[in-house]
N, C-alpha and C positions, 0 to 999 in steps of 0.2 A: 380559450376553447377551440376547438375542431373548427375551422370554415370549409374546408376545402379539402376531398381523399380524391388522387387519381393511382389510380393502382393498371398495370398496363402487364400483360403475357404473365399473371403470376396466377400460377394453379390450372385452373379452369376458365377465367376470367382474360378476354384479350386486351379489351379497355374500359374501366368505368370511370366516371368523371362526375363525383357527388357533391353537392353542397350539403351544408346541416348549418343550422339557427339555434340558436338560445330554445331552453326550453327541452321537453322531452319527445325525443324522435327514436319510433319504433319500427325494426326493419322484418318482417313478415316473410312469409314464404316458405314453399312444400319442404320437410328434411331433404335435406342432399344437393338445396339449389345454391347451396354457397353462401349461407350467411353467417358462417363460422370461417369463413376461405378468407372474407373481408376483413374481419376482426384479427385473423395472423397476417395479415396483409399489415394494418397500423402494428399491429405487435411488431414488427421490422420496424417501424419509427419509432422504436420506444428501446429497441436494442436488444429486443428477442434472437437470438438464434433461429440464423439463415440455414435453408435446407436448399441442397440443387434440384432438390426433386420440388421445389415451389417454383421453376422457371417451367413455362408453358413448353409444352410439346410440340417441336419443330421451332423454338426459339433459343436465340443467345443468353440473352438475359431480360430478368424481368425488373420490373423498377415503380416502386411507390413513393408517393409526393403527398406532403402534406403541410396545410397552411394551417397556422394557429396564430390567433390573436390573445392579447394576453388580457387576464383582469386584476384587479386593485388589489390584490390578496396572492396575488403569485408573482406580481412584474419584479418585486425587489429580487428575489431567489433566481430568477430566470438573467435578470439584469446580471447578476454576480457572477452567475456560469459563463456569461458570454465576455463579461472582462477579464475571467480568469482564461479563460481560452479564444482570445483576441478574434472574436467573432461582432461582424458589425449589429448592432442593435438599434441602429437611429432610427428606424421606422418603427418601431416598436410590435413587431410583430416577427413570426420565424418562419421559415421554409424549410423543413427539413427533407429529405431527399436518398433515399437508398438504393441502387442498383444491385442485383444481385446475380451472380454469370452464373454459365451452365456449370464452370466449374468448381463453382464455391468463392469463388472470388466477389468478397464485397466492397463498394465506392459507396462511401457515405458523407453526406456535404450536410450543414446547417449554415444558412444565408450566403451556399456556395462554395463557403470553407470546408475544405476537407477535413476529417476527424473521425479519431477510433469508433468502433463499432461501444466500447465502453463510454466516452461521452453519449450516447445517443443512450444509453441506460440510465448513466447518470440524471439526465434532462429530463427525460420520460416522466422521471418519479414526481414534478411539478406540472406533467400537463395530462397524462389520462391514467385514472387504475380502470384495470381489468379485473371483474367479478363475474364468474362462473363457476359450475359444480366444483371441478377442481381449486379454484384462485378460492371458492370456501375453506378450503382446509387449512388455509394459515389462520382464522378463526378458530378453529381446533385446538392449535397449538399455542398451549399455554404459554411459551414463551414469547410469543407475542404479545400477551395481552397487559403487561408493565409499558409496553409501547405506544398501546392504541386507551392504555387510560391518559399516559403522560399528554399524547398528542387531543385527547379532548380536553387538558387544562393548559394548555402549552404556553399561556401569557402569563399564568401562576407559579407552572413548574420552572421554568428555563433558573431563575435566580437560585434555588435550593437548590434545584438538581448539578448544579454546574458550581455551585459551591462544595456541594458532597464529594463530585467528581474529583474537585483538586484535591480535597484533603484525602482521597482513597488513593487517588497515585501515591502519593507521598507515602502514604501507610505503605502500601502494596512493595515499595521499595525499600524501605526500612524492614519488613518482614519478609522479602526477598533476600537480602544480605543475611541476617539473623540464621536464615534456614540454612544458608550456604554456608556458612562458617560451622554451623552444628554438624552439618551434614559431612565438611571436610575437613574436621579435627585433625584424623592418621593422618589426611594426605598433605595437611596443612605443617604436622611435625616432620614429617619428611623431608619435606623441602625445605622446612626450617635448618635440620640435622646438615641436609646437602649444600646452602648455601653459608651457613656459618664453616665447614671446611671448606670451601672455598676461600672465601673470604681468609681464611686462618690461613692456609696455604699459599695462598698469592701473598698478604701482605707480609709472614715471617721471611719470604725470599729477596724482600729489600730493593725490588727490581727498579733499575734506571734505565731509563728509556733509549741510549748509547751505549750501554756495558756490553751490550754482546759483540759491536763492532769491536770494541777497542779489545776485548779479551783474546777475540780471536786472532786481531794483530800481533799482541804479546806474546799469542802460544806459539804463533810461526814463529819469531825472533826465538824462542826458548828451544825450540824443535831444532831447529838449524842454527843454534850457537856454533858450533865445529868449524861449519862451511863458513859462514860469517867470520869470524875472529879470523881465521886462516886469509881470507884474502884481505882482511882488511888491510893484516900484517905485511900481509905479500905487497899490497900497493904503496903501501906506506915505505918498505925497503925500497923498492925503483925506483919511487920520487924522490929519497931523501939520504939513499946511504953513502958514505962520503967517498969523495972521489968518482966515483962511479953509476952515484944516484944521476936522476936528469936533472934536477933543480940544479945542483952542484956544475953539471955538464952545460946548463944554460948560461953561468955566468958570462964566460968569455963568448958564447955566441952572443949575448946582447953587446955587450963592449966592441967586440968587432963590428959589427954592426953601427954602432952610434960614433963609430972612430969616421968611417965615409957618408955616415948621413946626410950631412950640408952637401953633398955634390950631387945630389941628383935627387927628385921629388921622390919617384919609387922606391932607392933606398931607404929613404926617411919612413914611407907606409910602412916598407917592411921591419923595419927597428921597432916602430908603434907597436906591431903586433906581436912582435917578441916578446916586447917589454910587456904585454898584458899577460899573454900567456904565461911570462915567469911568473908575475905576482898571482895571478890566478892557480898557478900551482902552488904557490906559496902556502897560499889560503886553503885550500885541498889538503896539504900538509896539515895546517894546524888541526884542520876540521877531523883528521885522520887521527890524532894525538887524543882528541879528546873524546871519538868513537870508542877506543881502543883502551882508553881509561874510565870508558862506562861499561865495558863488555865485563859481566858477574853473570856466570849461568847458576841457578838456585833451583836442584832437580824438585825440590818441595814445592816451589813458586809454581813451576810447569804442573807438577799434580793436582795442584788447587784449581787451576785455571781450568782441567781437563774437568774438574769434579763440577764445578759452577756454571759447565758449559753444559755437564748434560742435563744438570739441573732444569736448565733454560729450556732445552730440547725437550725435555720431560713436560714442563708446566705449557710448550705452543704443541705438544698434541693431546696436551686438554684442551686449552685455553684460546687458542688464535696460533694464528702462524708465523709471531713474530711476538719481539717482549711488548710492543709499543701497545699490539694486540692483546698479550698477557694483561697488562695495566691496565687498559679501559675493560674487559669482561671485568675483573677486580672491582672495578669503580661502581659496574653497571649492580654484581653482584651484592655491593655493600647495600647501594640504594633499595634495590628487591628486597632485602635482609629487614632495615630498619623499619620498609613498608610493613611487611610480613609482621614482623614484633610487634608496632603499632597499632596494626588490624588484631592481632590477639590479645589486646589490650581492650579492643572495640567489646566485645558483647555484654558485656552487663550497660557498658552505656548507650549501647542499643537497645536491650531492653527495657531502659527509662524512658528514651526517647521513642519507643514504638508503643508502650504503654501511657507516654502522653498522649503522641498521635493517637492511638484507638481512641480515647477517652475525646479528642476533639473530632474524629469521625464520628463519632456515636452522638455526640449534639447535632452534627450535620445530618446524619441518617435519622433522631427524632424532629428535626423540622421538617425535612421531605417528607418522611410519615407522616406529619399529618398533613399537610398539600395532600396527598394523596386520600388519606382515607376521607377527606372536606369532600375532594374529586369523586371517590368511590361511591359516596352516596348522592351527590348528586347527578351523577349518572347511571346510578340505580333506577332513580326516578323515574329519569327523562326515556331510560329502555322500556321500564316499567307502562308508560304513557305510550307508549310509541307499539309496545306488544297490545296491547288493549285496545287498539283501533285496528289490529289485526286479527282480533278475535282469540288472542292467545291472552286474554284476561286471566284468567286460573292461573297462568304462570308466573310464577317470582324471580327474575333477576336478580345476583345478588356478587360482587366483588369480595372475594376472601383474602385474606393477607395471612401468609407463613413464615413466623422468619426464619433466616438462612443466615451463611457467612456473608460475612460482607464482598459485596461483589461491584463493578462499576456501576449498576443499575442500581444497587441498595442492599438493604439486607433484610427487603421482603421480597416474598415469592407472590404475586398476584396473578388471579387465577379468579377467571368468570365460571362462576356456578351461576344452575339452572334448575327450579322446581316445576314440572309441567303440569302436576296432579296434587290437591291439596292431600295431605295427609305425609305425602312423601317424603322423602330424603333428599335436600337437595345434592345434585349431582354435579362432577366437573362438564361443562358444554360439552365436549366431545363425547362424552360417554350416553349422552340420553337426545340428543338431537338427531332427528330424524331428516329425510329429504326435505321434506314441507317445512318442518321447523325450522331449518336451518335457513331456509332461504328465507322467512319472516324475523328470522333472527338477525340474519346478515341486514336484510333491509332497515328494521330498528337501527343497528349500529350505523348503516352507513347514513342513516337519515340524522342523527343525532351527532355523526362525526363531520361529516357535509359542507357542514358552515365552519369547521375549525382545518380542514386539510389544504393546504396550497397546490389543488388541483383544479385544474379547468373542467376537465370531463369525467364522468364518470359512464363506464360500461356495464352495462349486465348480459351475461351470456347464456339466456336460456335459463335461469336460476328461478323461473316459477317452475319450473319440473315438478309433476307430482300433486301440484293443488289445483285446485275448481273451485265454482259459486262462490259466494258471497268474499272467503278466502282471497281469490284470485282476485276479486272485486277491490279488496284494502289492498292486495299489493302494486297494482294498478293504481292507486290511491296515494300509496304512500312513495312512486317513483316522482308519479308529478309533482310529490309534495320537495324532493331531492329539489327536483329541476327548478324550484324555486332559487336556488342557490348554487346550483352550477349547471352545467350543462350534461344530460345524461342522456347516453345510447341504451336502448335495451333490442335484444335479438328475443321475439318471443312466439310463442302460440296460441295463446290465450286474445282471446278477444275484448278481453273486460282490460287487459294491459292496454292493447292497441287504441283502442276507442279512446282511451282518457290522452292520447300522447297528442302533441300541436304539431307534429308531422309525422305521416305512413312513408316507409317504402316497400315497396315488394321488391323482392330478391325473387329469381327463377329464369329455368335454365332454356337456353336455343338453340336448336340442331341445326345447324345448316352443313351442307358439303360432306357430312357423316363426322362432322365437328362439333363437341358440344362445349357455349360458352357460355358467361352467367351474364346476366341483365341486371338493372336494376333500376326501378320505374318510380318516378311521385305521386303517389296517389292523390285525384281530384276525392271532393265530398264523394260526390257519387261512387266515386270507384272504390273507395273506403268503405262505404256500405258492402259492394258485393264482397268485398276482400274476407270483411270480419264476419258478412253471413256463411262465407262456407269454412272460414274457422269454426263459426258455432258449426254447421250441419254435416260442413264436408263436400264433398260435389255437387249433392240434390240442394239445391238451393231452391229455397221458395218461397213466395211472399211473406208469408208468417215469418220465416226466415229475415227478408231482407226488414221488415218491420223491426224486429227487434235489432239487428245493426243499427238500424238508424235511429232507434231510442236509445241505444248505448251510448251512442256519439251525442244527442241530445243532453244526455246523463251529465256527459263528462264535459259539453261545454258551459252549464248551469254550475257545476260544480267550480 
């Protein structure tokens, strides 16, 4: 629950510094003194959207603080958020903390830790709702209302519902595929068409993953047979032709040579290297003999090769920029290819297996139906009881069920009707609910829902608008009855609310210096009396007046 709001330069307000206790505390005061300024003030600790025009006038920035202690029904859900987002919890309680600059810039801390302005919405949803004219209208909205029946059986639903959920992914996925494949029949033979000629085309060309180098060696040799043969010829006569070749020519210079070797070390190196040179040309010879005996130009040979090259060049600017590239798109192509044919294989045994799957959704969707419709009526009841101490006896409560396609929720449409007049037709809630009703209707729910929400606080914001006597009397009646089970804030004007709440504050506003800021007092008994007699009267206050405050309070302590 709330212990602790300090809210500092935001709005109108320079510094307030409130506590609040267990029980129902009611904050009072003329329209306009600020007691909606304080409730967007905690709306920042809950992750509402910051405005720079909320920073005080003549100030940087503005900044609210709030302490919350936790109780037995929210500590596991609170404990989880704070070890998923490494925030300390040993003391079992939070501080959370928003700053807000002139320029929009928000610093938002939970036990100091910094964290997105989304954790702090995330959190929110386990420690206050806010209920006013507006926050009614998600009441309204039937889509909600599969929400707030689940969350009043919520130790019933969690095992169906969570069992339904899996088997609908699963369906939803299996009928996912099913539609995509229906849906891309053409586009599916297309690409069939385009990768089987692939496929056809790369593997009829036989390609080796080295053929292009070595082809294109071959074609130079075939290209320049002429040049080639001609000098091979040429080298081969100067080394070898007789008398006058050099080989021939080197005999007698070795021999000379080896004739004076023994007389000097240097002659002797120099014989060595003759002697190598000869036989090294020796070997150049043979090697020339047998060049010369493979030279066959074959203009056919050269034309194939020229044909298989551009082949090559043809398939790398489809294909990749090289054959090695040709080869693997190939590879990758076949793989796609077999997928492809196999997935066209898939739909009929898709539609067996999606037509199981339905068949085992449709058992999970009749045991949540009835979880729910067991829920439906017993929460019929408990509205039922609960509108009947508000004086809205005559009217009938009633949960309707539509079915629908199957959806993550289920494959009913639930949906709160309302008969406010016997004879009538019952109506969807939204369409026959008026100011007054709505707020004896919200309170029904939320007194009934109360005891199953993992919330510490609850708010009301001016949501008796529009009723009087005996009316205003039960809902007064039925807040205290909340605050039995959690902690509730109401902002109100009614005196029959006030009187019954275990603590007053007055809200209202201070001019000093031609500055106007907002206060906010704790009423003693006594000051509680005059409070609530001139909500009854208005300014003229007068004994009769102050008499009846102080039997309301009387009322409400007996009660």
């Amino acid at each position: 629950m709330l212990q602790e709001l300090v809210i500092q330069d935001f709005a109108i307000i320079k510094k307030i510094d409130v506590k609040f206790t267990k029980g129902l505390t009611a904050l009072t005061g003329e329209t306009g003194a600020g007691k909606s300024i304080i409730l967007d003030a905690l709306g920042l600790l809950l992750g509402n959207r910051g405005f720079s025009e909320y920073v005080r006038s003549g100030c940087k920035k503005a900044r609210v603080q709030g302490l919350f202690s936790l109780e037995d029904f929210n500590r596991d859900f609170i404990q989880d958020f704070c070890q998923n987002h490494g925030i300390d919890f040993s003391d079992q309680s939070l501080i959370i903390q928003r700053e807000l600059q002139e320029n929009g810039r928000n610093v938002c801390r939970i036990n100091t830790q910094l964290v997105p302005v989304a954790a702090l919405k995330q959190l929110g949803q386990y420690l206050v709702d806010i209920s006013g004219q507006n926050q009614s209208q998600s009441l309204l909205d039937s889509n909600n209302h599969v929400h707030l029946l689940d969350q009043f059986t919520s130790t019933r639903i969690k095992k169906p519902l969570s069992a339904y959920q899996q088997e609908y992914r699963l369906y939803h996925q299996l009928q996912k595929r099913l539609t995509n494949l229906q849906n891309n029949q053409q586009q599916r033979a297309q690409q069939l068409d385009m990768l089987q000629f692939q496929v056809r085309e790369i593997k009829s060309a036989n390609l080796l993953p080295e053929e292009e180098e070595q082809l294109l060696a071959e074609q130079r040799q075939l290209a320049n047979f002429e040049k080639i043969h001609e000098n091979l010829q040429t080298t081969y006569e100067v080394l070898a032709q007789n008398t006058t070749g050099i080989i021939d020519q080197m005999g007698p210079i070795v021999k000379a040579m080896q004739a004076i070797g023994e007389y000097q070390d240097e002659y002797k190196q120099i014989t060595q290297e003759l002697e190598s040179a000869y036989y090294e040309l020796q070997d150049s010879q043979d090697r020339l003999v047998q060049q010369l005996d493979l030279q066959d130009y074959d203009p056919n040979r050269l034309n194939a090769i020229e044909q298989r090259l551009q082949l090559l060049r043809d398939l790398e600017k489809k294909y990749g920029r090289n054959v090695a590239e040709v080869i693997a798109f190939g590879e990758k192509a076949q793989t796609q290819l077999q997928n492809l044919q196999q997935e066209q294989q898939d739909p009929q045994q898709l539609q067996a297996q999606l037509k199981q799957q339905t068949e085992l959704l449709e058992q999970k969707a009749v045991q949540l139906n009835q979880v729910r419709h067991q829920a439906a009526q017993e929460l019929t009841r408990e509205i039922s009881q609960q509108l009947k101490s508000m004086y809205m006896d005559k009217t009938s409560f009633e949960v309707r069920f539509t079915k629908q396609d199957y959806s993550l929720q289920g494959n009913e449409v639930v949906e709160f009707y309302l008969q406010t007049n016997p004879g009538e037709t019952p109506k969807p809630l939204a369409k026959i609910a008026s100011g007054g009703e709505l707020a004896r209707i919200m309170l029904a729910l939320k007194t009934v829902f109360a005891q199953y929400q993992p919330i510490g606080t609850l708010v009301f914001d001016e949501i008796d608008t529009g009723v009087s006597g005996r009316v205003a009397q039960a809902i007064g009646e039925k807040m205290a009855q909340i605050a039995q089970h959690v902690q509730v804030l109401c902002i109100t004007h009614l005196p029959q609310v006030a009187a019954v709440s275990d603590q007053q504050y007055l809200v209202k506003k201070h001019i000093a210096h031609q500055q106007t800021s907002t206060l906010i007092e704790t009423l003693t008994t006594t000051q509680r009396i005059e409070v609530i007699a001139q909500m009854l009267e208005g300014t003229r206050v007068t004994s009769i007046t102050r008499q009846h405050a102080q039997e309301l309070l009387q009322l409400a302590h007996k009660s």
